[in-house]
C-alpha positions in Angstrom: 87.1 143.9 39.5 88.6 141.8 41.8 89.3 141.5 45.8 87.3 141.1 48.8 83.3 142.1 48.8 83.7 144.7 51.8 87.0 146.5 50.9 86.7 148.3 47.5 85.7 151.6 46.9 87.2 151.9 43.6 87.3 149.7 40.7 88.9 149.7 36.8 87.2 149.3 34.1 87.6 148.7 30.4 90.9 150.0 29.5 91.7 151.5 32.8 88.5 153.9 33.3 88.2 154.6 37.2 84.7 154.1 38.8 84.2 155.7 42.4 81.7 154.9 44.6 81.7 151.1 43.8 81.5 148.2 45.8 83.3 145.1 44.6 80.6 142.9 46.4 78.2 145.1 43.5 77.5 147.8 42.0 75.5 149.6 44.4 75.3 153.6 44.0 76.5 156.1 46.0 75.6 158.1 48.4 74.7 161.2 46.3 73.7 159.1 43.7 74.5 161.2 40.8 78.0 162.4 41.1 79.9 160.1 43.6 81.5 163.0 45.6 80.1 162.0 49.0 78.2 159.8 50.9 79.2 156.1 51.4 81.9 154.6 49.1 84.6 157.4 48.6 87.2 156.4 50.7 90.3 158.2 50.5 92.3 156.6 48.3 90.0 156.7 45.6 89.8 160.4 46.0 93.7 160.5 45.7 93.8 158.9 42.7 92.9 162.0 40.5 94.7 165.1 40.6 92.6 168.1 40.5 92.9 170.9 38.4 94.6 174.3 39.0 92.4 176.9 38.6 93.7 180.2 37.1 93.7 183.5 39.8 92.8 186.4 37.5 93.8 189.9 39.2 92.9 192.0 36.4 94.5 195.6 36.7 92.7 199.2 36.0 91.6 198.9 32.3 91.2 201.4 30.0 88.6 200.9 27.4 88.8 200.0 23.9 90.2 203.0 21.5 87.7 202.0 19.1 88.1 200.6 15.1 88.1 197.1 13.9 90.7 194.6 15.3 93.7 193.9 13.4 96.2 191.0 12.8 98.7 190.6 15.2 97.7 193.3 17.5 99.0 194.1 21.0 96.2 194.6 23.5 97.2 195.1 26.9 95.1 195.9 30.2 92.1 197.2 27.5 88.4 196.4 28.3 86.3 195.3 25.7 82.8 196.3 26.7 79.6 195.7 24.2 81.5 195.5 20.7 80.4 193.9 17.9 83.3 191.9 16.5 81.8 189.9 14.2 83.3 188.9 10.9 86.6 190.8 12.0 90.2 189.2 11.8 92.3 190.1 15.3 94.8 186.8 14.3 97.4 186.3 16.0 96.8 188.6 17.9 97.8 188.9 22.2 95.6 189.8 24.7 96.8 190.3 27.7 94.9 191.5 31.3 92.0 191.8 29.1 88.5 192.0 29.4 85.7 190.9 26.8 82.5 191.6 28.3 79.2 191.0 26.4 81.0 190.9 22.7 79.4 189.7 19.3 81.9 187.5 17.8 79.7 185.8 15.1 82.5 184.2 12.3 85.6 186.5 14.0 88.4 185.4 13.0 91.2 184.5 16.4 93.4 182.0 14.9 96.8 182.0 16.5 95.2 184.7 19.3 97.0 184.3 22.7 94.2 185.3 25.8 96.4 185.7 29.0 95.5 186.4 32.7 91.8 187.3 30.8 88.3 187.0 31.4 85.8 187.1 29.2 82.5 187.4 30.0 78.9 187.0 28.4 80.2 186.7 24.9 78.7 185.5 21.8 78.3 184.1 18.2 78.3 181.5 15.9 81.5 180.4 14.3 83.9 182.1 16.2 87.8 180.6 14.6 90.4 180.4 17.6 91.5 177.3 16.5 95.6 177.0 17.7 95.0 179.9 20.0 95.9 179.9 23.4 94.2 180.5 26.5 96.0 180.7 29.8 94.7 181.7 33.1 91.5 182.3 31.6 87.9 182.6 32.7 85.4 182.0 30.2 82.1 183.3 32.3 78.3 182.3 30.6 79.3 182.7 27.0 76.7 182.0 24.3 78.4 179.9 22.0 77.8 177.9 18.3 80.7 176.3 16.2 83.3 177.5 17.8 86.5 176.3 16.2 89.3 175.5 18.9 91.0 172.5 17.4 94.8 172.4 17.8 94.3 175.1 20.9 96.3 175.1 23.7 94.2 175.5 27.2 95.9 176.1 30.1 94.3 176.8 33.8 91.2 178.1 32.4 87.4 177.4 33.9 84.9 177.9 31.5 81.7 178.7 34.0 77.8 179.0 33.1 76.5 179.4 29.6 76.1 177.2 26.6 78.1 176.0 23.8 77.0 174.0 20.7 79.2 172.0 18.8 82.8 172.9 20.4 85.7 172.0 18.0 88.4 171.0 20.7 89.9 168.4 18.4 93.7 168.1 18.9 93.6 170.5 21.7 95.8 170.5 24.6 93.6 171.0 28.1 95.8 171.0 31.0 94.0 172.3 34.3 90.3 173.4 33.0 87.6 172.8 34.5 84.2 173.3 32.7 81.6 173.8 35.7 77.6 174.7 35.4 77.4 174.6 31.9 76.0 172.6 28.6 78.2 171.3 26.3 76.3 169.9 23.1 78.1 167.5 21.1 81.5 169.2 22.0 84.3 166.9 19.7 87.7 165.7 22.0 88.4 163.9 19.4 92.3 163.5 18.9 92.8 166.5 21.9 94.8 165.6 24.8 93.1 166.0 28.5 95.3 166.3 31.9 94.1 167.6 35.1 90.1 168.3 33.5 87.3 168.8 35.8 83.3 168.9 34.3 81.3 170.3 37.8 78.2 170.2 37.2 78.4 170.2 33.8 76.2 168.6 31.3 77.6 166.8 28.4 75.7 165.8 25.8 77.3 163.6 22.8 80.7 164.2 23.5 83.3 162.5 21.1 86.8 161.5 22.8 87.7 159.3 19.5 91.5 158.8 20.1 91.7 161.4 22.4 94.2 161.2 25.6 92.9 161.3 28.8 95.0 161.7 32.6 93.7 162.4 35.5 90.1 163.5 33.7 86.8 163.2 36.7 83.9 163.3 34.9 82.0 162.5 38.2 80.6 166.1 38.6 79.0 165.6 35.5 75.0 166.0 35.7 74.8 164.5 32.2 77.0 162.5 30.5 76.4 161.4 27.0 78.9 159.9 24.9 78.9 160.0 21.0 82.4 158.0 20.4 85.4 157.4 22.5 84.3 155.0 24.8 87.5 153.1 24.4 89.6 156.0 25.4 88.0 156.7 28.4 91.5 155.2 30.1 92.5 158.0 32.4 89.2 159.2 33.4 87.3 158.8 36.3 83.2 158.1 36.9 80.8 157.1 39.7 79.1 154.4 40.0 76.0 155.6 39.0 77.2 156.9 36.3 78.5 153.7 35.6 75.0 152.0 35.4 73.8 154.7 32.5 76.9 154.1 30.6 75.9 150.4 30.8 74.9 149.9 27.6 77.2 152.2 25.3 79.8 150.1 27.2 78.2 146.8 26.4 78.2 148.2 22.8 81.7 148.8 22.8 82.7 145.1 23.7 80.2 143.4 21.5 78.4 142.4 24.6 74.5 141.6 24.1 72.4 142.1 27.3 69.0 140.2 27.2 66.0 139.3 29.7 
């Protein structure tokens, strides 16, 4: 990081990962100290330098409720309300949903691949092993969904916020994620790994392991982050933006990464 001690407010790191928030005189943190959003150090051209995400408007229109039966491959579900089903262990593949609503569904090992969700929200779901993998989602909301295994690698997300709740062990690898933002909930060793990321918000979000292992990253601000672990990836953090506190706890997975050895 170069230039004058009293100037900087942001600086580059390894491989072109943004950090907010900090001094070039030091790394002193900022004023929130946690996310880097206010207080001293934010000036407004570091706060240009990511492009926020678009969030999806969802207007849903007067639903009627489900007809009942299993889903099907390929089906066509349009303004239907899915209220309390169990849906585990059923195959709706390739299926469209469109100005839908899931609300409190079991969807333990149900079988989505190739599903299209659009103008959707789907609230308080759940299960274990739920297969969407190269299913699309756009303008979704995913609202406090209770969530193991999911499989969504090779999905396309687009203008979707994925709000309260908890999900273990989130297969994203090779997804596209353009315009989501993941705000007020745990993510537990969710796997980036390969996807591409533009325009991705975490809002006080709590990541824990994440893998971005040769993942893409633009205009990704993990500075809302309450927790941010990191299981692989480091080096693919280009495209991303921190604060400087987070900074300091990444410390020594980033020494790791460039061999450095920290002593005294």
């Amino acid at each position: 990081m170069g230039g004058d001690g009293g100037e900087g407010t942001e600086g580059r790191g390894a491989g072109g990962l943004s950090v907010v928030g900090c001094s070039m005189g030091g790394m002193a943190r900022t004023g929130t100290g946690r996310t880097g959003r206010a207080g001293g150090g934010t000036g407004g051209r570091a706060a240009a330098a990511v492009k926020g995400a678009r969030r999806p408007e969802v207007r849903l229109p007067p639903l009627e409720p489900y007809g009942g039966g299993e889903l099907e491959p390929d089906g066509d579900h349009d303004g239907v309300e899915f209220r309390e089903l169990d849906l585990a262990g059923q195959d709706g593949g390739g299926a469209r949903f469109m100005d839908c609503a899931l609300t409190g569904c079991a969807l333990d090992e149900t079988r989505l691949r190739h599903t299209r969700f659009l103008d959707s929200v789907l609230t308080g779901i759940r299960g274990v092993g739920t297969d969407l993998a190269e299913a699309t989602l756009r303008d979704v909301e995913l609202l406090d969904a209770r969530l193991g295994g999911t499989q969504l690698h090779g999905a396309v997300l687009e203008r979707v916020v994925i709000r309260g709740g908890k999900i273990d062990y989130l297969n994203l690898r090779q997804a596209r994620l353009r315009d989501v933002v993941f705000e007020s909930c745990v993510l537990v060793e969710p796997d980036f790994g390969g996807a591409r990321l533009e325009r991705v918000e975490f809002v006080d979000c709590a990541l824990k392991s994440a893998d971005f292992t040769a993942a893409t990253l633009a205009d990704v601000d993990l500075r809302g982050a309450v927790e941010l672990g990191l299981a692989g990836g480091v080096d693919r953090l280009s495209g991303a933006v921190i604060s400087a506190a987070q900074l300091l706890d990444l410390a020594p997975v980033l020494a790791a990464e460039l061999g450095l050895r920290v002593e005294g």
